[in-house]
Every structure is written in structure tokens, then in C-alpha cells.
PLY file of the C-alpha trace (Angstrom):
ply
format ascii 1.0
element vertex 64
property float x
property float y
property float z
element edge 63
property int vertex1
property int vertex2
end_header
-23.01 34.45 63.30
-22.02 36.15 66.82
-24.77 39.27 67.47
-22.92 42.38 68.71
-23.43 43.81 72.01
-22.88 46.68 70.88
-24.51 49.05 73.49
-25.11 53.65 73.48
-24.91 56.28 75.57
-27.88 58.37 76.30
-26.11 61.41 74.50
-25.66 59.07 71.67
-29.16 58.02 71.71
-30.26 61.67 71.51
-28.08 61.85 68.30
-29.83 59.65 66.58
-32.88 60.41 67.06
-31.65 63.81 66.33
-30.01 62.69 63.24
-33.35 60.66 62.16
-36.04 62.81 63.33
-34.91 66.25 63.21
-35.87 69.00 65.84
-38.94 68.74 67.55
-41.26 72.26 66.85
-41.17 74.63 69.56
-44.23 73.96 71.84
-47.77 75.96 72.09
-47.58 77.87 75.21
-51.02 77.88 76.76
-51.85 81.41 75.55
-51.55 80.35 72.40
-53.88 77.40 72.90
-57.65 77.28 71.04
-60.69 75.06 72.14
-61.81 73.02 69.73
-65.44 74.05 68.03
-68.64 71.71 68.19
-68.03 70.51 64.42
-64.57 69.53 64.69
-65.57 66.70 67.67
-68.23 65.33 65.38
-68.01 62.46 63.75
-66.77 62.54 59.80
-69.62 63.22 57.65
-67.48 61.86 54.16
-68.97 58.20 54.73
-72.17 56.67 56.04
-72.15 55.36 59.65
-71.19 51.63 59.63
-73.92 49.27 58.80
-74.33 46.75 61.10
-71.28 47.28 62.87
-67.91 49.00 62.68
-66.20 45.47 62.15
-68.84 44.50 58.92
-67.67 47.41 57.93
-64.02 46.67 58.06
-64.82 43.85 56.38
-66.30 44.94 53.57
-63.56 47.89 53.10
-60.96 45.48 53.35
-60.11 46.48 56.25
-58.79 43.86 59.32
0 1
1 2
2 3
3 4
4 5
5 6
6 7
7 8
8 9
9 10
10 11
11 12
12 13
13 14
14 15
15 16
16 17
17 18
18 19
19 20
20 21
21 22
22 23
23 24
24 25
25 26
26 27
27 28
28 29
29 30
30 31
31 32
32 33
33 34
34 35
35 36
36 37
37 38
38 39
39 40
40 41
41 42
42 43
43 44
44 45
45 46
46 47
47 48
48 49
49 50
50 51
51 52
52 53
53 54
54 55
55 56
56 57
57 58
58 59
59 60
60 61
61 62
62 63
């Protein structure tokens, strides 16, 4: 089986990812920008901390 070496354009490449990905959303101008409040740079509060170590943890979620 011979492998093409088939090879694209830059303009082309922007097509694609055009084509697959759509328009990027326009961006936040800094004016627009918020800090971030105390409780959203917490840690979750919807599970315990990890006992005995994030990767027991893992572990016993099935995690990797």
C-alpha cells in the first residue's frame, strides 16, 4: 500500500479547521473582563476530599 504525500497549504489548513470547527467567538475585550469571586477558586464541595490520597482515590472511582 503506497501512503500519499499528499501535503496543504496554510489557506487550506485554515479551511478545514474552518470547515470542522466553525468560527471562533468574538473575544472579551478587557472591559468586559470580571475577577473571579472567593467561592469560585475553592475547591468543589460535591465530594469529600480524597482519603488517603488523590491517587487511592482514583482508584477506588475507577479512575487511572
Amino acid at each position: 500500500m503506497s501512503e500519499s504525500s499528499e501535503s496543504f497549504t496554510d489557506e487550506e489548513y485554515a479551511f478545514l479547521r474552518h470547515v470542522r470547527f466553525g468560527e471562533l467567538p468574538p473575544a472579551v475585550r478587557p472591559e468586559e473582563r470580571v475577577a473571579l469571586t472567593e467561592s469560585e477558586t475553592e475547591p468543589r464541595r460535591d465530594r469529600p476530599g480524597p482519603a488517603g490520597g488523590q491517587h487511592e482515590w482514583d482508584l477506588r472511582a475507577g479512575g487511572a
